[in-house]
C-alpha positions in Angstrom: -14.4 -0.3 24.7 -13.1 1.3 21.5 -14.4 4.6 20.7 -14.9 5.7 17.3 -15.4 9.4 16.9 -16.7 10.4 13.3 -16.1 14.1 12.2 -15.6 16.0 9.6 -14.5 19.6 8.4 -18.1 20.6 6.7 -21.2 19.0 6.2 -22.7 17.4 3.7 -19.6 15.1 3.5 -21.7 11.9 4.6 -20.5 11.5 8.1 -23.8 10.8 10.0 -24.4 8.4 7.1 -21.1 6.3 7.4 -21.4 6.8 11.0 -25.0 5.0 10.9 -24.0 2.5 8.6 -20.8 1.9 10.3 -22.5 1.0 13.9 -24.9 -1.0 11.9 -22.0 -2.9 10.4 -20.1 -3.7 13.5 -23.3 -5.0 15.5 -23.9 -7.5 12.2 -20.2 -8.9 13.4 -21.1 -9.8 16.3 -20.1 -6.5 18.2 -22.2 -5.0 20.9 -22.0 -1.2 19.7 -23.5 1.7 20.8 -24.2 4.9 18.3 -24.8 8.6 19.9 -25.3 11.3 18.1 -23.4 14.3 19.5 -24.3 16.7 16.5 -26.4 18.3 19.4 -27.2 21.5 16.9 -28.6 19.4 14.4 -29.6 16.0 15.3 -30.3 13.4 12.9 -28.7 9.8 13.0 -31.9 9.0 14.2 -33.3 9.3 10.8 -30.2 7.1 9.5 -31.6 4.3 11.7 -35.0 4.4 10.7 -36.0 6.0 14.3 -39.4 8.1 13.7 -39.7 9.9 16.9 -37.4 10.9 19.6 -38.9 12.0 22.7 -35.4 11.9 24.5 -31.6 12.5 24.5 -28.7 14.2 25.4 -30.5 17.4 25.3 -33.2 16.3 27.4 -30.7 14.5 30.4 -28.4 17.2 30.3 -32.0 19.7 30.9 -33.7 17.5 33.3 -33.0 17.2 36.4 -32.8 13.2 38.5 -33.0 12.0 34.9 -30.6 8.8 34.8 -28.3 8.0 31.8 -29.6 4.8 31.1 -33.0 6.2 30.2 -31.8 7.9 27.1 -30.0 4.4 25.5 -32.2 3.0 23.5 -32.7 -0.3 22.0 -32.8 -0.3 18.2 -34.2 -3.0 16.0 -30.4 -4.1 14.6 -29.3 -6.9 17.2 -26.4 -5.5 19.0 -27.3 -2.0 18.4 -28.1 0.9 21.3 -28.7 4.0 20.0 -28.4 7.5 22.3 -30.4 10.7 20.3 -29.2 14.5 20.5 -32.1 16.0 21.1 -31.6 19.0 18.5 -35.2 20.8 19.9 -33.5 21.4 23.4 -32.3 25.1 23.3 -28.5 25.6 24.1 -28.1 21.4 23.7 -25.3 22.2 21.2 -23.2 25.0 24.1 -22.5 22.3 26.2 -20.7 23.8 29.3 -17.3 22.4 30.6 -19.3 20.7 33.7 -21.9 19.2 31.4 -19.2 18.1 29.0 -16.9 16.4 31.8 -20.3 15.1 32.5 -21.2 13.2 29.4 -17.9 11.9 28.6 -17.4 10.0 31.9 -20.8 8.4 31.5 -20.1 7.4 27.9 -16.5 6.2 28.8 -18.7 4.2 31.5 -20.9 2.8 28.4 -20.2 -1.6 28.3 -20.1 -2.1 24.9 -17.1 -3.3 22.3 -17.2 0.1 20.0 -18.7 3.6 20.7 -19.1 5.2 17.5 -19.6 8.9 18.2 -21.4 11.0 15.6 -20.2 13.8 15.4 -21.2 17.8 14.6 -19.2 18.8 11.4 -16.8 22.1 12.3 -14.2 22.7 14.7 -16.0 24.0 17.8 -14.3 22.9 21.0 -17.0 20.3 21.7 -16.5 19.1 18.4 -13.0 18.6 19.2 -12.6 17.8 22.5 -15.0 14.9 21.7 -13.2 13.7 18.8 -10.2 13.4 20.7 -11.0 10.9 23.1 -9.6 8.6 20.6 -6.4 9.0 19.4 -8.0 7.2 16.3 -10.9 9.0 15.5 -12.3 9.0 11.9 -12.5 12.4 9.2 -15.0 11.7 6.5 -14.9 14.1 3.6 -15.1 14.3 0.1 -12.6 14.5 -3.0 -13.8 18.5 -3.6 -11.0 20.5 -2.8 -13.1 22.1 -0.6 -14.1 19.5 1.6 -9.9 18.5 2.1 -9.3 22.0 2.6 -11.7 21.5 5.6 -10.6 18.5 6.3 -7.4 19.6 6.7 -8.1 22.8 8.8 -10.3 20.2 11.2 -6.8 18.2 11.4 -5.4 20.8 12.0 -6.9 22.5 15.0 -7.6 18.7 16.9 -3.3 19.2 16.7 -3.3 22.4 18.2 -6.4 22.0 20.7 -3.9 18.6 21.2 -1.6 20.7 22.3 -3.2 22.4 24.8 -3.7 19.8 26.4 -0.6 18.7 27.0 1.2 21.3 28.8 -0.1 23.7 31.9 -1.1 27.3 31.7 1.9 28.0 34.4 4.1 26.4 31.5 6.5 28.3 29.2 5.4 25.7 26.5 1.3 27.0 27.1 2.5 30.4 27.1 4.7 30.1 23.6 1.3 28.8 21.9 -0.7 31.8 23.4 1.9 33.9 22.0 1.5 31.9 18.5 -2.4 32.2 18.3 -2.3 35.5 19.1 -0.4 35.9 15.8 -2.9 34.4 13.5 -0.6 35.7 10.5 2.7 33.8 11.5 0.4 30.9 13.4 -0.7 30.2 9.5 2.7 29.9 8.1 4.3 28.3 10.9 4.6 24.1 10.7 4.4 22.1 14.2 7.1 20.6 13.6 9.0 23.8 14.0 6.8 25.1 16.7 7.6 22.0 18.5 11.7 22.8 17.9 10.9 26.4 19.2 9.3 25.3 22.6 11.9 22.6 22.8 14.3 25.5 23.2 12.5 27.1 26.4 10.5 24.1 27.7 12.1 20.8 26.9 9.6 18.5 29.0 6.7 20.7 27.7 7.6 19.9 23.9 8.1 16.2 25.5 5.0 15.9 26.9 3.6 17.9 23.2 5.4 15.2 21.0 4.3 12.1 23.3 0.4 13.0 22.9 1.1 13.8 18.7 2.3 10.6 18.5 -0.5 8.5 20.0 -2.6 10.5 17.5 -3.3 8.7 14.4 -6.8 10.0 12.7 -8.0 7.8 10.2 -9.6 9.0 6.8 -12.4 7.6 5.1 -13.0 9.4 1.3 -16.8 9.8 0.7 -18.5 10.4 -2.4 -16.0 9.3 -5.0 -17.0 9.4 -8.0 -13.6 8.7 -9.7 -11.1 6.3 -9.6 -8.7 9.1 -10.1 -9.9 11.0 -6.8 -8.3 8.9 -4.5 -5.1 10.6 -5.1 -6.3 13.2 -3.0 -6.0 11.3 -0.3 -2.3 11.2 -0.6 -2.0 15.1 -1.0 -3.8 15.1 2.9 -1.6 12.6 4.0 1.3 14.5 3.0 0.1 18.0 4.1 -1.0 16.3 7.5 3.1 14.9 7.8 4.6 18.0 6.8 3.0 20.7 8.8 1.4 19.1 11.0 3.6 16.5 12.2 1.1 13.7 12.5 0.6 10.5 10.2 -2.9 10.3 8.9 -3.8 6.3 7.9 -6.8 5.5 5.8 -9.8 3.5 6.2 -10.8 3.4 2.5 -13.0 4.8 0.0 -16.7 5.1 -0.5 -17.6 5.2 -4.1 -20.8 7.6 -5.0 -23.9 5.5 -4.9 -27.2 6.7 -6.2 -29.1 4.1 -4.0 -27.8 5.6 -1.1 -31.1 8.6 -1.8 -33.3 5.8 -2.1 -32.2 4.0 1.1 -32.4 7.0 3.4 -36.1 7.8 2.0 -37.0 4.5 2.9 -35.4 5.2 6.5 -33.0 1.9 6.5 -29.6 1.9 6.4 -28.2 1.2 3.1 -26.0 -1.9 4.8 -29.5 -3.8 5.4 -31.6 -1.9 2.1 -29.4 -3.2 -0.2 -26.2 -5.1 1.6 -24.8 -5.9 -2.5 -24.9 -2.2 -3.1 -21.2 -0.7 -3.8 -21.6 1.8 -0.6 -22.3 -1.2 1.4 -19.5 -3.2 0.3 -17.6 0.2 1.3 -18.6 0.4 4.9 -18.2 -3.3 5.6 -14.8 -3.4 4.4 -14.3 -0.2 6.8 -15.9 -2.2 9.6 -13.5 -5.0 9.0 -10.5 -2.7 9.3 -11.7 -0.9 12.5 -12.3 -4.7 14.0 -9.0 -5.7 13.0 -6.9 -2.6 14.3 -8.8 -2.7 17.4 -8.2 -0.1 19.6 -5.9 1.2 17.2 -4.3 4.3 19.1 -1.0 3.1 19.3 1.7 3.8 17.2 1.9 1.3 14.0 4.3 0.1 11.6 4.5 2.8 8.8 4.4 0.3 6.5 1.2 -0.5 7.9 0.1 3.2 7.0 1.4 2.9 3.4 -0.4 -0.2 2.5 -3.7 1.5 3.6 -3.2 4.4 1.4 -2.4 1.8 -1.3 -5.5 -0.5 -0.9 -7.7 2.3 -1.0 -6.5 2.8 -5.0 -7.5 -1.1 -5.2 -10.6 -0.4 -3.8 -11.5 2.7 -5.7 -10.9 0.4 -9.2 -12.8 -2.5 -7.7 -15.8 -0.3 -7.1 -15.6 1.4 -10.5 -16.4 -2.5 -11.9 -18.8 -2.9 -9.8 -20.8 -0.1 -11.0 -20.1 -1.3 -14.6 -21.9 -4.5 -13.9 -24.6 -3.2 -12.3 -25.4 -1.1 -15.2 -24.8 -3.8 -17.4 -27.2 -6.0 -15.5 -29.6 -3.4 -16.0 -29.4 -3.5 -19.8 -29.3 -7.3 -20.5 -32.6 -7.5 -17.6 -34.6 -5.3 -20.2 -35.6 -2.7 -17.3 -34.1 -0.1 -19.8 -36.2 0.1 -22.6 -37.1 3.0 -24.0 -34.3 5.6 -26.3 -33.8 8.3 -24.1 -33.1 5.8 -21.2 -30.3 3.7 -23.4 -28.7 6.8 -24.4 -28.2 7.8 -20.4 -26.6 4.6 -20.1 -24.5 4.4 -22.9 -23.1 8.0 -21.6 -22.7 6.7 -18.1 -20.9 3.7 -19.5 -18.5 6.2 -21.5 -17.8 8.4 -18.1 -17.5 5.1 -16.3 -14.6 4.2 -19.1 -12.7 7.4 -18.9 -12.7 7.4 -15.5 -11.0 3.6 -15.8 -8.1 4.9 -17.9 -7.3 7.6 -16.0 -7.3 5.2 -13.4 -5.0 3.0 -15.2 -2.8 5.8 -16.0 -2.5 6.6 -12.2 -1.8 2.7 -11.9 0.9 3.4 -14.1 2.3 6.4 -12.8 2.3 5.1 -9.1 4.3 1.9 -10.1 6.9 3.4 -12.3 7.3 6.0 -8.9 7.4 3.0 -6.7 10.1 2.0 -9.0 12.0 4.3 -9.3 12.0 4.8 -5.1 13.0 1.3 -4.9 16.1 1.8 -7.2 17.1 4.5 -4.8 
């Protein structure tokens, strides 16, 4: 079974929806997939799904006594598709306690399915983390607003730290080094892991070892919500770099999801957007990220870097190809007569000059990145 944690730095970034979408996605291929939502202090995948009440979940097994497991997955109506609710209405569903924890995650490692997607509470709690790091693969969703990387980046970077943990005892000079460090918040910030790594490395040799043998079986995957610009998938490559320079770890990319207006209409209508309207651009999106996560497979083992680059390098692709599609849907719109009246045209026409800036700065980008490429190749 592959699990697929989804997490993200804040909310609001669209990870319950790609999470959703995603399991929906996979279980149209053919995969049997099961969907739990582990955003215990706010619960609402269900909603995603089209699921109108939910008279049990995680917060209800974990509170009931004799209750078994099974009696929380729940059929949905997608073939292929079990779904397992939060339960947000449970008091203290969301403090899970280490027991409880250890609890869960060997019954969902116990799950028969081919993918577990995992959605997950946005933040860096140590539930939050602990869950997204049952994968060495797991997926940060977030937007092109620098605020949303900035979180993203922080959420990357404590999964490396609360990786690191993990790796080495509490008897160990290597554990008590990064005590030492996070008790220094100041010099913690400006420190990179790669030199923290060379520092234990000088006191604990098989602690930094063990460190550097985890960090490189850990290979989070991005997916850029909300894009509303060709341009913005640049940003992409600025977290990609950050993640390799201080934090030691390669970051590969599932793709882009362009900003989609339909997406509103589908989640008032309680259906994911994949079935709503499977033509629509953010459905296009989320099946091309379902037929990467199918072909990478379990996809926690180290990969080719050239892999890695080509990822970074379709997602530009995809970002223009969406742009288009947008532009013939408006299109479509005008020549069907839907748009009739003046004030309605105008939008359009405006939309349609936005839509054309935003295609030559993507062309500029285009050009920048090849005459780089270039130039790399002459060196």
């Amino acid at each position: 079974m592959v699990i697929l944690p989804v997490g993200s730095g804040k909310g609001g970034v669209g990870k319950s929806l790609l999470a959703a979408n995603l399991s929906v996605a996979l279980a149209e291929a053919g995969r049997k997939v099961v969907l739990a939502d582990l955003d215990l202090g706010a619960s609402n995948a269900h909603t995603m799904l089209g699921v109108r009440s939910v008279l049990r979940g995680i917060g209800t097994f974990l509170s009931v006594p004799r209750m078994r497991f099974e009696e929380i997955v729940l059929a949905t109506e997608y073939q292929g598709l079990s779904f397992i609710p939060g339960d947000a209405e449970i008091p203290g569903a969301a403090n899970l306690k280490a027991a409880q924890k250890k609890r869960l995650v060997r019954l969902l490692q116990g799950l028969e399915a081919d993918f577990l997607v995992l959605d997950l509470g946005p933040g860096t709690s140590a539930n939050t983390l602990d869950f997204f790091l049952l994968s060495g693969a797991g997926i940060v969703v977030t937007t092109p607003a620098l605020t949303a990387i900035l979180n993203a980046y922080l959420f990357l970077k404590n999964a490396v730290f609360r990786l690191m943990y993990s790796a080495v005892e509490k008897e160990s000079r290597a554990y008590a080094l990064l005590e030492e460090l996070r008790r220094d918040a100041g010099a913690l910030q400006r420190m990179y892991v790669p030199w923290i790594l060379e520092r234990i490395g000088e006191e604990d040799p098989e602690g930094r070892g063990r460190i550097a043998s985890l960090l490189g079986r850990f290979r989070p995957r991005l997916v850029l919500n909300m894009l509303e610009d060709p341009g913005d998938a640049d940003r992409a490559e600025k977290l990609r770099r950050s993640a390799r320079e201080y934090l030691g770890i390669e970051l590969e990319h599932l793709g882009i999801v362009s900003r989609d207006d339909l997406q509103d209409a589908a989640l008032g209508s309680r259906i994911p957007i994949v079935r709503w309207k499977p033509g629509a651009v953010l459905s296009r999106a989320v099946y091309r990220i379902a037929e990467k996560v199918i072909a990478a497979g379990e996809g926690t083992t180290l990969r080719d870097p050239s892999a890695v680059d080509e990822g970074f390098q379709a997602a530009e692709v995809e970002a223009e190809a969406d742009f288009q599609a947008k532009r013939r849907d408006i299109e479509d719109l005008l020549r069907s007569g839907a748009l009739t009246t003046g004030d309605l045209v105008e939008t359009v026409r405006a939309q349609m000059h936005e839509l054309e800036e935003a295609r030559r700065e993507a062309e500029i980008l285009r050009t920048r990145l090849q005459k780089a490429a270039r130039e790399g190749f002459r060196t």
